[in-house]
N, C-alpha and C positions, 0 to 999 in steps of 0.2 A: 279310771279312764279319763283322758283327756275332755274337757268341755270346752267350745268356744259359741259365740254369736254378736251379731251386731243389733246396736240398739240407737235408742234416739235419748237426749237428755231431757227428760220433760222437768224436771225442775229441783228445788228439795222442799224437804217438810220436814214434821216431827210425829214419832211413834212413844207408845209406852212399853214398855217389854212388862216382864210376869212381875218383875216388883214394884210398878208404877214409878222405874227411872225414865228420863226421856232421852230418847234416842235418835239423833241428828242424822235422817237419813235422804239420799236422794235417788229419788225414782227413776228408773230407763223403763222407754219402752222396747224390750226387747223381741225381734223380730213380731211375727214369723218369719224365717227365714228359707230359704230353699236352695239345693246344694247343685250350681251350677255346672262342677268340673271337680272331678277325682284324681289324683296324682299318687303312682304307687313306688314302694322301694325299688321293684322290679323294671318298671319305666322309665319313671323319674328321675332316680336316684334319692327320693324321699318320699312320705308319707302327707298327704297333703288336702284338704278338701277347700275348695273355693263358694264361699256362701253369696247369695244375693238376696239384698235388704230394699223393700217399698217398691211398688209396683210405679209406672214408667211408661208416660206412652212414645211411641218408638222415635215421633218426630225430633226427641229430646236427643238421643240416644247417635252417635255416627256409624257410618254403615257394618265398619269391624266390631263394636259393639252389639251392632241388633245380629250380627252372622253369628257371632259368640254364644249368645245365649238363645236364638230361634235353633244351632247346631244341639244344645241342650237338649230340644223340647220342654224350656220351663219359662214362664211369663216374663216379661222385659221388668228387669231390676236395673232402680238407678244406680244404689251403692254396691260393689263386689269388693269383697278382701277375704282373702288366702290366708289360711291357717293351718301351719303343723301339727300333728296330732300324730301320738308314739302309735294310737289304732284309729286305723277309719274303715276296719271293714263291714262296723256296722253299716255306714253311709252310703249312701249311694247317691248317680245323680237325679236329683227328680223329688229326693228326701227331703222334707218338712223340720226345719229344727227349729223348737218354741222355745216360751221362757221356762218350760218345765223341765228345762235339760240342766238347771241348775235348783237346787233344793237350797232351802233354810240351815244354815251353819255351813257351808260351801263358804271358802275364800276364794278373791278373786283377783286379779289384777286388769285393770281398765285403763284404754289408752284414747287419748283424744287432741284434740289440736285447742292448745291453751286461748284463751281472750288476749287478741292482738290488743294492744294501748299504745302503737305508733309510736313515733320517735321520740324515745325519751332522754333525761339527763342519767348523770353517772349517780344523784341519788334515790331517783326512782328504781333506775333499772340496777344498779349495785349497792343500795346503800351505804352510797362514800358517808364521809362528815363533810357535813359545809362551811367556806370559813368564816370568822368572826364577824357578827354582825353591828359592828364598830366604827365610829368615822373611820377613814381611810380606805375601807376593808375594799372601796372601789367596786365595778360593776361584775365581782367576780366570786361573789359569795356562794353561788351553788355550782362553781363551777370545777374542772376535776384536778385540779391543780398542778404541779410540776410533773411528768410525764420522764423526763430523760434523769439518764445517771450522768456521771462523773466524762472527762474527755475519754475516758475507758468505759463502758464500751459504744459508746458517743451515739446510740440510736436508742429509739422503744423497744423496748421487744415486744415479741408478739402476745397478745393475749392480756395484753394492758386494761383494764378496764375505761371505759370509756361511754360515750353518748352514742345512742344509736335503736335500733327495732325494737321494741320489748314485746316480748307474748308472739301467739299465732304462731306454735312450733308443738311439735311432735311433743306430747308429755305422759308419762302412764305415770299412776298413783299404785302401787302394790299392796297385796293382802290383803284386800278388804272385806269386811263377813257382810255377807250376803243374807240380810235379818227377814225378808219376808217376798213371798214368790207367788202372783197373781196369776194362772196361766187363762184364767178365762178372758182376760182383757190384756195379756203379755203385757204385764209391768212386774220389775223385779227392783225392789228398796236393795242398795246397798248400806252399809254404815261410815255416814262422811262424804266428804266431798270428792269430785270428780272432777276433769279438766274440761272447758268450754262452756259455752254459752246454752241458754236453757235453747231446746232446740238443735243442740248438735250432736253430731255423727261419734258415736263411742263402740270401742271392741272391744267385751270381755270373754277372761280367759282365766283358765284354772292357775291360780297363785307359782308363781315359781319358786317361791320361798319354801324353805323345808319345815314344815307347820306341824308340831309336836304338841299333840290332844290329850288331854289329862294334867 
């Protein structure tokens, strides 16, 4: 069965597993979460359950937002995101999903909005090489160097690398095992790192990789 939920990054740390290796994990705290809006194949056209994550008081919230979930009957949630699931007829709306909806050896996939770093060069943001740091080399040493071709076909094309936004984009990290699952205090240790900042907004979900045991 399909698993998902949203969580918060509270940070990482280090565990020992059974042979006293260490194990580089980082904590979410995952929900509670409560399932705002149900979507069926019948209705919809797909399978579909809409979660809300951290209570919210309404003045936060605009008026399509508190109709939204007051239409619920479930407590005003800041965060909402919609997830496909091949079954949701366990769910319903009104339903409670904790960090106990994912167990120890569960792989996961986790998506999150990466650490914005602002405008950067073409060797931070791509790892160009810089050039010679030599008299002459003039005031152009980290910069991205010739750009066009030949008088054929006499422009850039698109997708040139170049200076510009780095971070603060949509980023999921895949598969990751899921080493240890608190549900009295909803925090769940993944293994490894996750996208954003200690503090931000992550959705995990059952791994889409085809994951072959033994």
């Amino acid at each position: 069965m399909e698993k998902a939920i949203i969580g918060r990054k509270v940070g990482m740390t280090q565990i020992f597993d059974e042979n006293g290796k260490v194990v580089p994990v980082t904590v979410i705290e995952a929900g509670p979460c409560v399932v705002v809006q149900k979507k069926t194949a019948e209705k919809d056209g797909y399978d579909a359950v809409q979660l809300g994550f951290r209570d919210v008081k309404e003045s936060r919230l605009t008026k399509p937002e508190a109709g939204h979930l007051k239409k619920a009957g479930v407590s005003l949630k800041k965060y909402l995101k919609e997830f496909r699931l091949s079954d949701t007829s366990a769910l319903n709306v009104g339903d409670e999903v904790k960090a106990d909806v994912f167990a120890e050896g569960d792989r996961v996939d986790v998506t999150g909005i990466s650490k914005g770093k602002g405008y950067s060069g073409v060797i931070k943001r791509h790892n160009a090489a810089r050039g010679a740091m030599s008299h002459g080399g003039g005031p152009i040493h980290r910069h991205a160097g010739s750009m066009s071709a030949n008088s054929d076909p006499s422009r850039v094309f698109k997708g040139k690398i170049g200076a510009g936004q780095l971070g603060n984009e949509q980023v999921t990290v895949q598969n990751l095992d899921v080493v240890k699952v608190d549900a009295s205090v909803n925090l769940i240790a993944v293994r490894g790192a996750i996208p954003g900042p200690r503090g931000g907004i992550v959705y995990l979900k059952n791994t889409v990789k085809n994951v072959k045991n033994g």
